[in-house]
TORKOL-4160 file (C-alpha; in steps of 0.2 Angstrom, whole numbers, padded with zeros to 4 digits, m for minus):
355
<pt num="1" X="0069" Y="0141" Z="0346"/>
<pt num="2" X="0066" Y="0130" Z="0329"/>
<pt num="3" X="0049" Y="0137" Z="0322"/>
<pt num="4" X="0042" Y="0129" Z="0305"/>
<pt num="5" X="0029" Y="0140" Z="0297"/>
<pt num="6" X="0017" Y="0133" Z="0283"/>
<pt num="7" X="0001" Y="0141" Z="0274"/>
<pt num="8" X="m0012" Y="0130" Z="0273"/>
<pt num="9" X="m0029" Y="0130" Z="0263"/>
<pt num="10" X="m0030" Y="0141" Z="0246"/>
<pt num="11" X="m0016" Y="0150" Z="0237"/>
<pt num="12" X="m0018" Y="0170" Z="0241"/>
<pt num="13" X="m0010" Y="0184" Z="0232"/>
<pt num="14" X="0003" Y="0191" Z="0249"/>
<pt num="15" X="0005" Y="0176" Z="0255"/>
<pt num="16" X="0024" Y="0175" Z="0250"/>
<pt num="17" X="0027" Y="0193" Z="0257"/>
<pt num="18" X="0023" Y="0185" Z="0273"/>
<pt num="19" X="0033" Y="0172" Z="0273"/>
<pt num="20" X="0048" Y="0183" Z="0265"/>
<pt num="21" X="0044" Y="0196" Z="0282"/>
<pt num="22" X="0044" Y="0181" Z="0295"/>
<pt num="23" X="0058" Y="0174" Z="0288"/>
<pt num="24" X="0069" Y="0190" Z="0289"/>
<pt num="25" X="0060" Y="0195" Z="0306"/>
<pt num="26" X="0065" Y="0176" Z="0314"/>
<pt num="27" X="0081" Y="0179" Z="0311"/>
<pt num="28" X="0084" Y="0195" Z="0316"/>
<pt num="29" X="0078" Y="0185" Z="0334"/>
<pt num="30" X="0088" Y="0169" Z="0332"/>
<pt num="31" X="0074" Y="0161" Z="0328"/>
<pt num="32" X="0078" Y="0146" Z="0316"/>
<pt num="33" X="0063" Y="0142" Z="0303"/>
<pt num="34" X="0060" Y="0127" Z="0292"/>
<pt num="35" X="0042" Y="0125" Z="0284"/>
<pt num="36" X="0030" Y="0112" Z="0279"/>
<pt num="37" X="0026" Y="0110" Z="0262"/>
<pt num="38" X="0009" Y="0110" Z="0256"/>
<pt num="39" X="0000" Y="0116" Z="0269"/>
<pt num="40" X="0003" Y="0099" Z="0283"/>
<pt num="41" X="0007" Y="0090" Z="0271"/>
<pt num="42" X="0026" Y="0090" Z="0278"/>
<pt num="43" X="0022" Y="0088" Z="0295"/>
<pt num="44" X="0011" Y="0073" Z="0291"/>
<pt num="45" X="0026" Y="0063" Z="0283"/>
<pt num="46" X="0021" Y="0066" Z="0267"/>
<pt num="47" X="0032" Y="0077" Z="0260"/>
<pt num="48" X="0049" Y="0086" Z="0266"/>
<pt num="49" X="0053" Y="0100" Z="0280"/>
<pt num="50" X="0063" Y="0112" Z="0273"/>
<pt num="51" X="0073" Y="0125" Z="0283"/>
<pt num="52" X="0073" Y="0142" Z="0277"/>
<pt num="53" X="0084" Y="0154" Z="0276"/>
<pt num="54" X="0084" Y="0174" Z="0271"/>
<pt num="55" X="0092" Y="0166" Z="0256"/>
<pt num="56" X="0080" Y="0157" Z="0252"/>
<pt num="57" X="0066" Y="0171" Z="0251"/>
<pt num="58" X="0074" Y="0184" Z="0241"/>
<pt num="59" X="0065" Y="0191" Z="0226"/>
<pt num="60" X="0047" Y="0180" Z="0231"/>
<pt num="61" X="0039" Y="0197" Z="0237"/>
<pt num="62" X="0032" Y="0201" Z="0221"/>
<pt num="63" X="0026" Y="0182" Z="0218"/>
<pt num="64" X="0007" Y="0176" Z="0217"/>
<pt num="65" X="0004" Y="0160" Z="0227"/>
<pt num="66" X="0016" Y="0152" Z="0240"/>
<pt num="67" X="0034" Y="0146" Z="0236"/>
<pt num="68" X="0029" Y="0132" Z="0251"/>
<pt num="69" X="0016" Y="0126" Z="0242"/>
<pt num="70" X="m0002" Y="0126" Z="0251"/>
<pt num="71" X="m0018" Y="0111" Z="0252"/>
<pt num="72" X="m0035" Y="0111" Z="0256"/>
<pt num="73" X="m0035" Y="0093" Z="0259"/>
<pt num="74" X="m0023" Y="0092" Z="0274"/>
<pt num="75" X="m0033" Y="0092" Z="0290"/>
<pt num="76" X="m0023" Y="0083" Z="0303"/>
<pt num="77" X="m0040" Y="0082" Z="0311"/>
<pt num="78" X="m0049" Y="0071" Z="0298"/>
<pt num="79" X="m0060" Y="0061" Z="0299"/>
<pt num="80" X="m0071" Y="0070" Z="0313"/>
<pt num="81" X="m0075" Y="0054" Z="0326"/>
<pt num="82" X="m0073" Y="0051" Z="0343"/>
<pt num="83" X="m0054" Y="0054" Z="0350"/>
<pt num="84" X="m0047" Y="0058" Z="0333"/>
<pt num="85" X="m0044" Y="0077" Z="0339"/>
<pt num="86" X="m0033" Y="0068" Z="0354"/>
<pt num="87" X="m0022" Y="0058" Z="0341"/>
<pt num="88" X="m0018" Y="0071" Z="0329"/>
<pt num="89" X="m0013" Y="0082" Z="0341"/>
<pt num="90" X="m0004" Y="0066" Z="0348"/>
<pt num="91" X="0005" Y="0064" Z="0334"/>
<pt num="92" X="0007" Y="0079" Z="0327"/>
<pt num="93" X="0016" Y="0084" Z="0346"/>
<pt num="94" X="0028" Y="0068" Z="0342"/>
<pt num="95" X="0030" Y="0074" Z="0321"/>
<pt num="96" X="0035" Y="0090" Z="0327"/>
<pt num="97" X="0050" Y="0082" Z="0344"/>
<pt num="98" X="0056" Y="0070" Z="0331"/>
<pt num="99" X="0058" Y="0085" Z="0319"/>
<pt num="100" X="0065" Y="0095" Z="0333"/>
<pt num="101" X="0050" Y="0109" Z="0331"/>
<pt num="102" X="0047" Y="0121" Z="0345"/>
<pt num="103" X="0030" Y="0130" Z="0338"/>
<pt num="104" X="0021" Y="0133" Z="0323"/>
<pt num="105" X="0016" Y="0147" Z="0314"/>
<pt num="106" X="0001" Y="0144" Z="0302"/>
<pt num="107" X="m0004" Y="0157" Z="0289"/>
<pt num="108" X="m0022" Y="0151" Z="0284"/>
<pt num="109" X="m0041" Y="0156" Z="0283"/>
<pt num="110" X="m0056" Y="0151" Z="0295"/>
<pt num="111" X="m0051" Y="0131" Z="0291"/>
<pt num="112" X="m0033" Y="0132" Z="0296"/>
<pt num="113" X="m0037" Y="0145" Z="0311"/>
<pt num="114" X="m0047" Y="0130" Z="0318"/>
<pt num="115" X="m0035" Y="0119" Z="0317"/>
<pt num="116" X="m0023" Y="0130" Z="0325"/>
<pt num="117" X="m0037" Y="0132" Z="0338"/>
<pt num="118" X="m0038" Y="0114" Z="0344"/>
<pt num="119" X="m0018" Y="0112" Z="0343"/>
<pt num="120" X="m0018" Y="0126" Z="0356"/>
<pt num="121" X="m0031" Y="0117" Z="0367"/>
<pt num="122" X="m0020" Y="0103" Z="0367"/>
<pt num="123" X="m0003" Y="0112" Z="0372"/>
<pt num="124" X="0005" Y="0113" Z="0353"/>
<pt num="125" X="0012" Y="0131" Z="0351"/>
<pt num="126" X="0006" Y="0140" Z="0337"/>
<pt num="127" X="0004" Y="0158" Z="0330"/>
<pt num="128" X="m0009" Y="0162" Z="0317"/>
<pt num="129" X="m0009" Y="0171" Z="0301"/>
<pt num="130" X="m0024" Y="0174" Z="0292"/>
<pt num="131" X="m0026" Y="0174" Z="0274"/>
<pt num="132" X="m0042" Y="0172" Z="0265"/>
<pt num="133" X="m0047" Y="0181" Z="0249"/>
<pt num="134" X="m0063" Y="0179" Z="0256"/>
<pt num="135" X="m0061" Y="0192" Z="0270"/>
<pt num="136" X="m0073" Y="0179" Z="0279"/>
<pt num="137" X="m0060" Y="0179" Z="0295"/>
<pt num="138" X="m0065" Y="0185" Z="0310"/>
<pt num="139" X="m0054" Y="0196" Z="0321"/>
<pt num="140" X="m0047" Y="0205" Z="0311"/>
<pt num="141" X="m0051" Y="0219" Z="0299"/>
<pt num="142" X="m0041" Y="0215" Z="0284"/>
<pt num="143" X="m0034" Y="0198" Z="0278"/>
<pt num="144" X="m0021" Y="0195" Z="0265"/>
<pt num="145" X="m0028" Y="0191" Z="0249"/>
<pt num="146" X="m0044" Y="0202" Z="0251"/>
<pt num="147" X="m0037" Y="0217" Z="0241"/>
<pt num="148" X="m0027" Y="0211" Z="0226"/>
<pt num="149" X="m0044" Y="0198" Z="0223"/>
<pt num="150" X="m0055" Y="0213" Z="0225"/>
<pt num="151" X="m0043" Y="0224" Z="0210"/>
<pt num="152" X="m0046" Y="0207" Z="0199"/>
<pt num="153" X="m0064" Y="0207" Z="0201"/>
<pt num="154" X="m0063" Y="0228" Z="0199"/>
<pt num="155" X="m0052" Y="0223" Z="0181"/>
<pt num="156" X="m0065" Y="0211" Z="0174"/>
<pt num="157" X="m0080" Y="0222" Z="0176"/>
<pt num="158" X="m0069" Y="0235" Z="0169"/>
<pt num="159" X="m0065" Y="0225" Z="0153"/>
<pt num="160" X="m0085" Y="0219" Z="0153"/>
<pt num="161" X="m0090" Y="0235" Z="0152"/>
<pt num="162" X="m0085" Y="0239" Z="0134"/>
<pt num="163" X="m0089" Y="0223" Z="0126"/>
<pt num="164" X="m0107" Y="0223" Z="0136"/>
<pt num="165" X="m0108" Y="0241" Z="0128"/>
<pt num="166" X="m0103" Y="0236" Z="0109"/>
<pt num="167" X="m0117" Y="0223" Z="0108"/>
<pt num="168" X="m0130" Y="0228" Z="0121"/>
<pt num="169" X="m0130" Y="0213" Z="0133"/>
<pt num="170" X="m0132" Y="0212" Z="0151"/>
<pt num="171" X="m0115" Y="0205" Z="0157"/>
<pt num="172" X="m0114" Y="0194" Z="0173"/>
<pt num="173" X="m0101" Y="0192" Z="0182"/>
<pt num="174" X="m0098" Y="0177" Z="0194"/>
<pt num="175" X="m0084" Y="0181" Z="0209"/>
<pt num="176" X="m0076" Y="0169" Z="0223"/>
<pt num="177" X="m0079" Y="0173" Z="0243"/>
<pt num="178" X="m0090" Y="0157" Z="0248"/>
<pt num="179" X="m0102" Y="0165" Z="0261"/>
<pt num="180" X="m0096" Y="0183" Z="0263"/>
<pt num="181" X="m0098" Y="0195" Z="0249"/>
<pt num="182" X="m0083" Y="0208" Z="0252"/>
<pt num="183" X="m0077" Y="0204" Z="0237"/>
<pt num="184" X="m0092" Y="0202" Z="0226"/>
<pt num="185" X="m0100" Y="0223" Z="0235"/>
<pt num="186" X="m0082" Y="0230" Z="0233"/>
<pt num="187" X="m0078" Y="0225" Z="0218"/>
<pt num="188" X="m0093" Y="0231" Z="0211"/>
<pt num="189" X="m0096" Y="0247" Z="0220"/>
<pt num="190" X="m0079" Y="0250" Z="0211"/>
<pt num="191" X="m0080" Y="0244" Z="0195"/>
<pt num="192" X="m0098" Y="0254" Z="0191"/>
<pt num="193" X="m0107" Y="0237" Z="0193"/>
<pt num="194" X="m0128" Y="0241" Z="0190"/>
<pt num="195" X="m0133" Y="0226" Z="0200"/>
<pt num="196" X="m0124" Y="0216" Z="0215"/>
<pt num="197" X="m0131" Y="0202" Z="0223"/>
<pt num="198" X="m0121" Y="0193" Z="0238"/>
<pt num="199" X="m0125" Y="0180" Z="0252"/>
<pt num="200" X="m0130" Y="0192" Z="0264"/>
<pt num="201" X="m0145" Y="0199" Z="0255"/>
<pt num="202" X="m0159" Y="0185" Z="0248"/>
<pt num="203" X="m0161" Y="0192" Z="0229"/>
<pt num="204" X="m0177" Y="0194" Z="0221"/>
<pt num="205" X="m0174" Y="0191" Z="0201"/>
<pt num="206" X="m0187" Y="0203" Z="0197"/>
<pt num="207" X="m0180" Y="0219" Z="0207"/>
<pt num="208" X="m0163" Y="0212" Z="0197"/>
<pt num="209" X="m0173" Y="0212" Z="0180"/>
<pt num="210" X="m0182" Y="0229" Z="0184"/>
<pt num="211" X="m0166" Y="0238" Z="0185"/>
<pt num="212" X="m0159" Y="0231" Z="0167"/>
<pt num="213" X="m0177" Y="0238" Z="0162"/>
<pt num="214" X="m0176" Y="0253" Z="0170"/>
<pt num="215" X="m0157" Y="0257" Z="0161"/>
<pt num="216" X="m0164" Y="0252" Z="0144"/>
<pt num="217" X="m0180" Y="0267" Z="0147"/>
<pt num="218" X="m0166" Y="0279" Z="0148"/>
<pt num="219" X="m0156" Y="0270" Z="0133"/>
<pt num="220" X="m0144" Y="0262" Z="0142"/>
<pt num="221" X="m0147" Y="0244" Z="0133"/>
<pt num="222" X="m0133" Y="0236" Z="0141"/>
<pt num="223" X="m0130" Y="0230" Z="0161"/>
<pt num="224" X="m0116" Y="0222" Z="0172"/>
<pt num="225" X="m0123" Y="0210" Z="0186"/>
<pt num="226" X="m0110" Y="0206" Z="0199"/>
<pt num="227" X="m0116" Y="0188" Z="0208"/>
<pt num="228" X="m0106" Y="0182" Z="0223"/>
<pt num="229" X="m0103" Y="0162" Z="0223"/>
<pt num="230" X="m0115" Y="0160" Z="0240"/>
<pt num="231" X="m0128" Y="0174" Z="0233"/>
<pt num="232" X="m0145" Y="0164" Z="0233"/>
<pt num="233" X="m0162" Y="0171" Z="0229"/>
<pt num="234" X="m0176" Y="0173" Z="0241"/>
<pt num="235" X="m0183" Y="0153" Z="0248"/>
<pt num="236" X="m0168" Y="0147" Z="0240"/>
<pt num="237" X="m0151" Y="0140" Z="0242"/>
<pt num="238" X="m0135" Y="0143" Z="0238"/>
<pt num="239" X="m0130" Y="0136" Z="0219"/>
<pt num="240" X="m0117" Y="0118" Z="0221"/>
<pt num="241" X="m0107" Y="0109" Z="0210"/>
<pt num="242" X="m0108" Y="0089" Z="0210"/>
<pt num="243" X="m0091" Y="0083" Z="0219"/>
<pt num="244" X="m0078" Y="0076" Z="0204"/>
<pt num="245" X="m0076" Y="0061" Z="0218"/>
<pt num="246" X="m0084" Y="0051" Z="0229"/>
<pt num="247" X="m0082" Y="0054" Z="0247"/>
<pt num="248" X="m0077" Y="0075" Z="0243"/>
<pt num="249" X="m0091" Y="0088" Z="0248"/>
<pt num="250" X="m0101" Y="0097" Z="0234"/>
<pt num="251" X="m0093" Y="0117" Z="0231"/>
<pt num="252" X="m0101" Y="0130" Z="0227"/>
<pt num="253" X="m0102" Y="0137" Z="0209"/>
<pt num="254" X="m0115" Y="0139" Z="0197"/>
<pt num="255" X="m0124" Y="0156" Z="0203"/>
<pt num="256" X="m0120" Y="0166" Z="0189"/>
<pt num="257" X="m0128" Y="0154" Z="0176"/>
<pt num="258" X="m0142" Y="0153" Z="0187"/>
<pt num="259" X="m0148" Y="0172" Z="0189"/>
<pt num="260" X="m0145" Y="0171" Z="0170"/>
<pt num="261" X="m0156" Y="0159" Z="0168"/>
<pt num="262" X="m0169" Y="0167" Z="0178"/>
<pt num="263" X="m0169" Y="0184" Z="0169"/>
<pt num="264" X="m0171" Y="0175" Z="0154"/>
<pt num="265" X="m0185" Y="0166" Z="0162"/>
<pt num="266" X="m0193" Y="0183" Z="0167"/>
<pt num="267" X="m0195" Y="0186" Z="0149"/>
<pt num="268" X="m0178" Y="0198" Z="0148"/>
<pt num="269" X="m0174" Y="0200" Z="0131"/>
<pt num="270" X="m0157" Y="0205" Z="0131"/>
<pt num="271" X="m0145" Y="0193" Z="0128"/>
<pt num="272" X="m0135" Y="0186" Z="0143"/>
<pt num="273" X="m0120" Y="0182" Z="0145"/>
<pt num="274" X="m0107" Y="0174" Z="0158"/>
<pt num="275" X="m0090" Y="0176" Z="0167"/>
<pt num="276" X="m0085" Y="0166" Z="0179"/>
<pt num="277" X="m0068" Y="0174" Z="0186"/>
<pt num="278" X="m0062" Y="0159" Z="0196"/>
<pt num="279" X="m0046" Y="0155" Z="0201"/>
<pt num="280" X="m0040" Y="0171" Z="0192"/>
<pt num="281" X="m0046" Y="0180" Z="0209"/>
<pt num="282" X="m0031" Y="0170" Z="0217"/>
<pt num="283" X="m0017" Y="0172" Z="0205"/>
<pt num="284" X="m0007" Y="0186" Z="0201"/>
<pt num="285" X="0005" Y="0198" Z="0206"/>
<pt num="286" X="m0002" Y="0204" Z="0225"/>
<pt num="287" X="m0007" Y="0222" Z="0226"/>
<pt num="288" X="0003" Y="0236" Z="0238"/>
<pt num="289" X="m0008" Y="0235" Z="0252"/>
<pt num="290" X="m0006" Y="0215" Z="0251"/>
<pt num="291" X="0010" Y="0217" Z="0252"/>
<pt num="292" X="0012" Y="0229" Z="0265"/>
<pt num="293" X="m0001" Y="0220" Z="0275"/>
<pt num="294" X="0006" Y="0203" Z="0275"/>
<pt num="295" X="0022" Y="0210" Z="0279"/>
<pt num="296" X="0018" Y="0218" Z="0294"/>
<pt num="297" X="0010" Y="0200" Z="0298"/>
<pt num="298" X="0024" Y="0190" Z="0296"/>
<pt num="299" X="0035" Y="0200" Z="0304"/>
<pt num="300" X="0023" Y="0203" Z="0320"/>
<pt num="301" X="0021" Y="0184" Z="0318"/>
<pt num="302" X="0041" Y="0183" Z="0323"/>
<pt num="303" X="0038" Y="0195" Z="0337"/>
<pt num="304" X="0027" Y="0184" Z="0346"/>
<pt num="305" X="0035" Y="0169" Z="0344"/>
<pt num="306" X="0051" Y="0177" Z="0352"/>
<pt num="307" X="0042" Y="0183" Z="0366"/>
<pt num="308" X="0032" Y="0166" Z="0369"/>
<pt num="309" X="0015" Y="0170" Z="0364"/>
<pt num="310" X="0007" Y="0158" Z="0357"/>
<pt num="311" X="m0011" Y="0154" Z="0354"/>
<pt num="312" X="m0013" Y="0172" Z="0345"/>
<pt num="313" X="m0019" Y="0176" Z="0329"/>
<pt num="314" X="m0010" Y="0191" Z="0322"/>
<pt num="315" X="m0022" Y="0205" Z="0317"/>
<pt num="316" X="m0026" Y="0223" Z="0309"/>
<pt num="317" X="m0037" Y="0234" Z="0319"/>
<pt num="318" X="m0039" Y="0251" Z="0311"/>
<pt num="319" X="m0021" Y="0255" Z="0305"/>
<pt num="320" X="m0012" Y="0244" Z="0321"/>
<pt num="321" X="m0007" Y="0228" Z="0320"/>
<pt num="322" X="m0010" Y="0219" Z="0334"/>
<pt num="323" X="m0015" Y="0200" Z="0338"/>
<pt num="324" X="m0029" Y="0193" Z="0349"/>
<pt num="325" X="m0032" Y="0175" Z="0355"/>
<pt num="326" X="m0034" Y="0160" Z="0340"/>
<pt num="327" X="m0051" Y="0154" Z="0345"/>
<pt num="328" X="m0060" Y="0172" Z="0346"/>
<pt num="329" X="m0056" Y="0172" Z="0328"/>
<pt num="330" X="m0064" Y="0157" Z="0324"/>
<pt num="331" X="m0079" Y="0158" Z="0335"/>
<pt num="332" X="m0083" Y="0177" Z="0323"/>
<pt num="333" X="m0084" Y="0176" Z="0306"/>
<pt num="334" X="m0084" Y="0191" Z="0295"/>
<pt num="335" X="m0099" Y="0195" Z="0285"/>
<pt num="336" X="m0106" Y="0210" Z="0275"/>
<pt num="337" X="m0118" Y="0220" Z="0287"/>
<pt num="338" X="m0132" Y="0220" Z="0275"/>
<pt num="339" X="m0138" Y="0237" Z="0284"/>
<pt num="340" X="m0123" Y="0242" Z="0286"/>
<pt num="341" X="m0112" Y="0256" Z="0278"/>
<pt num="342" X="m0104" Y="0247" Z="0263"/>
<pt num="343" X="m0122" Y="0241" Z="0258"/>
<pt num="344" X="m0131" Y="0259" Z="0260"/>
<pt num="345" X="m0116" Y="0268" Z="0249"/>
<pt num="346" X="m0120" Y="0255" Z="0236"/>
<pt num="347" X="m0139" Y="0259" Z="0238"/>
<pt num="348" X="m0135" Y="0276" Z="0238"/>
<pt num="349" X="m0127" Y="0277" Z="0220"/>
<pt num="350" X="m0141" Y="0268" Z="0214"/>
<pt num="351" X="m0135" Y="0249" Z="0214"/>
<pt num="352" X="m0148" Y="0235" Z="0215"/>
<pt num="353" X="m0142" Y="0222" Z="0227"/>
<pt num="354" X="m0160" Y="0210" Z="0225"/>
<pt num="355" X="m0168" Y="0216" Z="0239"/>
């Protein structure tokens, strides 16, 4: 069986272990692997299909980012219109005879899971791998990414604290994860943050501006705020950035500056400053659990495409790894339970999340 593997969407940290295990667990099956590079970009005739060998993935384990290149602008299923679902898979099904593909195995986030949901309906083979830093997956109770992100977030507000201390300014922190806020809680319930405001819970500036207050009566004159990307206060929504081009959709970004904004406006007279972490979140050597993690993925990804089952989504439940059918993933995302126990330890050690 001829398998070609590619990860689509955004760069994690892991995703190379993955591809390093798969690699070494296909062969160890007489699966023969190429890959796509940048995400389907190969596939779509775009750019080469590579075969990969064990050779080829020694010493990447350690490695940030993907050594197959990955792209968030690849849909085979664009543009959304009648019948184009039909043809992509049409041709993708031809793309993959004429390059003598059996299946695919696609390591991705909630995007490229749909994707590989569609291509199932339509008879393509497929496994799925899921990757997202933003732990927004459904399915599944860890994704790759997720953890080395968090310990970059955890490593900022580490390095804020002392510089907010030294000049007595409320610090804020803007983090990645779109809609979910597992990095923005996590990473603050780690780093010591005194405010976190995330997706899931509408924030109210002045219960925000009420806690700096209520640090500086005890003569704490300095404050770290940690604002996930899709946090957005009460009646509002979520902060965008204009598109760079015409016909791209807007992104979100610019919620940090905006709760800084509205202290100051509240009459806060400390002085406010902003860090937007970025792409930083996404770089970087992967942490042992992402390691470990996408290991064991890529190499039950093998397992199931010896045995012929395709149309799953490999998974962690509790400490097994297991796999459960592509569109159940798709049709649960995975959001922060704002009742739940995450979000009452953080209330519990006296952090303000807005509301």
């Amino acid at each position: 069986m001829r398998v070609c593997l590619l990860t689509g969407g955004g760069d994690a940290p892991g995703l190379n272990a993955a591809v390093r295990a798969f690699v070494h667990a296909a062969a160890k099956r007489s699966l023969v692997v190429c890959a796509s590079r940048f995400g389907f970009e190969g596939l779509l005739g775009r750019e080469p299909v590579v075969t990969l060998g064990i050779d080829d993935v020694r010493g990447i384990l350690h490695k940030g980012g993907s050594i197959l290149g990955c792209s968030t602008q690849s849909n085979p299923f664009a543009p959304e219109r009648p019948g184009a679902h039909a043809e992509a898979a049409d041709a993708l099904r031809a793309r993959m005879r004429e390059l003598a593909i059996d299946a695919l195995v696609l390591a991705g986030g909630d995007g490229t899971m749909a994707i590989a949901a569609r291509l199932a309906e339509r008879d393509v083979r497929c496994v799925g791998i899921p990757k997202t830093i933003d732990g927004d997956l459904g399915g599944t109770d860890a994704t790759i990414g997720l953890d080395t992100a968090v310990q970059t977030a955890m490593r900022a507000i580490d390095a804020l604290h002392s510089t907010a201390e030294a000049h007595q300014r409320v610090m804020i922190l803007e983090v990645m994860g779109r809609y979910a806020g597992w990095i923005a809680l996590r990473a603050g319930i780690a780093g010591g943050a005194d405010a976190v405001l995330i997706p899931e819970i509408p924030y109210s500036i002045e219960r925000v501006a009420a806690k700096i207050r209520e640090r500086e009566s005890l003569g704490l004159r300095f404050s770290i705020v940690v604002v996930g990307e899709g946090a957005k206060p009460f009646g509002g929504g979520t902060s965008e950035v204009e598109p760079e081009h015409p016909g791209q959709l807007a992104r979100l970004g610019g919620a940090g500056q905006r709760v800084a904004e509205a202290l100051l406006a509240h009459g806060l007279e400390h002085e406010v400053r902003v860090t937007v972490l970025g792409h930083l979140q996404r770089g970087g050597t992967p942490s042992a659990s992402d390691r470990q993690l996408a290991t064991r993925f890529g190499a039950h990804a093998a397992e199931l495409c010896a045995e012929g089952r395709f149309g799953r989504m490999v998974c962690l439940r509790g400490d097994h790894v297991d796999s459960l059918p592509i569109e159940q993933a798709c049709h649960t995302g995975a959001r922060v339970v704002p009742t739940g126990e995450l979000v009452r330890s953080a209330r519990a050690i006296g952090i303000e999340l807005g509301a």
